[in-house]
C-alpha positions in Angstrom: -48.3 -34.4 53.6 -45.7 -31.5 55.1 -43.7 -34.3 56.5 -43.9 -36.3 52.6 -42.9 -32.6 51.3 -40.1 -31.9 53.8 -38.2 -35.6 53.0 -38.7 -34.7 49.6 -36.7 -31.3 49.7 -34.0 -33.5 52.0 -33.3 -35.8 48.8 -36.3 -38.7 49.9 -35.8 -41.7 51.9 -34.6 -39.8 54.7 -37.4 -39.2 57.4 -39.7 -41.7 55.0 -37.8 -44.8 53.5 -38.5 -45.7 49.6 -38.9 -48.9 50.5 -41.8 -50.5 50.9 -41.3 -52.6 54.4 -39.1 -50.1 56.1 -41.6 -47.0 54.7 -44.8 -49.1 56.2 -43.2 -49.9 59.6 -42.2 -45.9 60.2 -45.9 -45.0 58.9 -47.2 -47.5 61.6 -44.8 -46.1 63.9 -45.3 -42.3 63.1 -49.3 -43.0 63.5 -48.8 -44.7 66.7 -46.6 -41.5 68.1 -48.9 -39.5 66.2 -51.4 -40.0 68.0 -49.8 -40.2 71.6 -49.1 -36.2 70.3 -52.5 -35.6 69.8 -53.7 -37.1 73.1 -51.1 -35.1 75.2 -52.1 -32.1 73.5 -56.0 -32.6 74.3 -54.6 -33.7 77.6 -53.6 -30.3 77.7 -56.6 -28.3 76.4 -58.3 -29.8 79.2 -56.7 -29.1 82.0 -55.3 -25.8 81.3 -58.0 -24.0 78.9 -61.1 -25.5 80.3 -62.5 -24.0 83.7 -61.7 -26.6 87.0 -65.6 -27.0 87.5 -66.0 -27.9 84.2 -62.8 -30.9 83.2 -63.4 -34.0 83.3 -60.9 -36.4 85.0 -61.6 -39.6 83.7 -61.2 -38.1 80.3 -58.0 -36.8 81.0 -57.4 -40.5 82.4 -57.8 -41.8 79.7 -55.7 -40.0 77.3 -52.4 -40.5 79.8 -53.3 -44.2 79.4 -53.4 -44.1 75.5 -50.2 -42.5 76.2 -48.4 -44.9 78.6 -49.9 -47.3 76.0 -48.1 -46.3 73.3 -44.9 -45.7 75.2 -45.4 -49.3 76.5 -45.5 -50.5 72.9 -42.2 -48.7 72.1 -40.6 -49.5 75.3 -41.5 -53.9 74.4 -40.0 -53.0 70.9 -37.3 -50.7 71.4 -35.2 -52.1 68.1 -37.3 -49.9 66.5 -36.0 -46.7 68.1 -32.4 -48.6 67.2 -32.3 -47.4 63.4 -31.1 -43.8 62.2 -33.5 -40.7 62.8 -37.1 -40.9 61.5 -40.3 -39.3 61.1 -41.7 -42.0 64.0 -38.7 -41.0 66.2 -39.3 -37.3 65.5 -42.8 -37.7 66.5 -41.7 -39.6 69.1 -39.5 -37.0 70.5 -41.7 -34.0 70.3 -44.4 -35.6 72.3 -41.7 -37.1 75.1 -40.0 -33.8 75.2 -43.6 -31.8 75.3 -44.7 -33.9 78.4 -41.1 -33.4 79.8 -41.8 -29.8 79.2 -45.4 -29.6 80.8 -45.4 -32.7 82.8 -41.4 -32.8 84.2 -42.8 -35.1 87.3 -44.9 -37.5 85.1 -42.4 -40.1 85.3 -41.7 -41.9 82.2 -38.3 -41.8 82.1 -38.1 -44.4 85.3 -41.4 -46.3 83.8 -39.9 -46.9 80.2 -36.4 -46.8 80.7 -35.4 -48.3 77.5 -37.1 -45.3 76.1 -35.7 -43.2 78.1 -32.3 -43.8 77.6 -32.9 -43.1 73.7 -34.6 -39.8 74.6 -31.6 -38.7 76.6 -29.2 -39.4 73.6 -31.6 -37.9 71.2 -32.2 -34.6 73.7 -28.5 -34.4 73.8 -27.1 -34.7 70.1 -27.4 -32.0 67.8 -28.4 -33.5 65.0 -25.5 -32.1 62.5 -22.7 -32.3 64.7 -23.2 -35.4 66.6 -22.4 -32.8 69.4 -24.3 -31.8 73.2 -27.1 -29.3 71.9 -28.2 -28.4 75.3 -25.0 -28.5 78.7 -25.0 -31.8 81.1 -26.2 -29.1 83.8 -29.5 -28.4 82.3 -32.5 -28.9 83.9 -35.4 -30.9 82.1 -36.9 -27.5 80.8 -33.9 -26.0 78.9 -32.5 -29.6 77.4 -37.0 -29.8 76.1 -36.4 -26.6 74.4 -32.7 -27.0 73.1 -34.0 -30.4 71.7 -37.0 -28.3 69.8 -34.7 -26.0 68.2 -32.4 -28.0 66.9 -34.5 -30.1 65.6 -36.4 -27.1 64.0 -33.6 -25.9 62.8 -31.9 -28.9 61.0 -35.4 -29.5 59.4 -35.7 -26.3 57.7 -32.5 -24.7 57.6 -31.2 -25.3 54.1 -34.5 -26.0 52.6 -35.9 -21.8 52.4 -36.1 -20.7 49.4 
């Protein structure tokens, strides 16, 4: 609904298409990334919120395979990350660039290459410039972070009222 409201303010179509078999395939898409964000983040909960004694491995397992799952998926149909910015690539991005963040020896980036070639042109582009957002040098930490903000900040910069 936030993400409906936000394409709205941006003139519509933009992060949603209008129509109807391009808007379908990124809501299939955004679910499907969607949901890889929500089992990183429970990934998370567990093992850094929970007490040691007390997480549960297999559970944590499980999750990073619903993950590599979904990245798997992308990675067999990478024309879909081939198409100008949307609200699946968004999601997309946020949950790479979170496990980059937390995770920075997980490894995808040499698993899924096809997806991780996207993610390093995404990481680097500002958005409105076409332009580096975070220097070559960077390590994986300060490009997750220059990625965030820009993308924050394109998203909700000329829509405050």
């Amino acid at each position: 609904m936030i993400c409906e409201y936000l394409d709205a303010l941006a003139g519509g179509g933009i992060l949603i298409p209008q129509d109807a078999r391009h808007r379908w395939r990124v809501l299939t898409n955004h679910a499907l990334a969607q949901g890889m964000c929500e089992s990183v983040i429970l990934i998370r909960y567990e093992t850094w919120l929970r007490p040691e004694a007390a997480r549960w491995p297999a559970w944590v397992d499980d999750h990073w395979d619903k993950i590599n799952s979904g990245l798997d998926w992308f990675e067999h149909n990478d024309s879909e990350l081939n198409r100008p910015i949307d609200l699946a690539h968004l999601a997309l991005g946020c949950m790479l660039g979170y496990v980059e963040f937390r995770w920075p020896r997980h490894g995808w980036r040499d698993r899924f290459s096809s997806i991780g070639a996207w993610f390093a042109q995404l990481e680097h582009t500002d958005p409105e410039r076409g332009s580096p957002c975070a220097p070559a040098h960077a390590g994986a930490r300060e490009k997750s972070l220059a990625f965030f903000r820009s993308r924050a900040l394109v998203t909700f910069r000329d829509h405050r009222d």
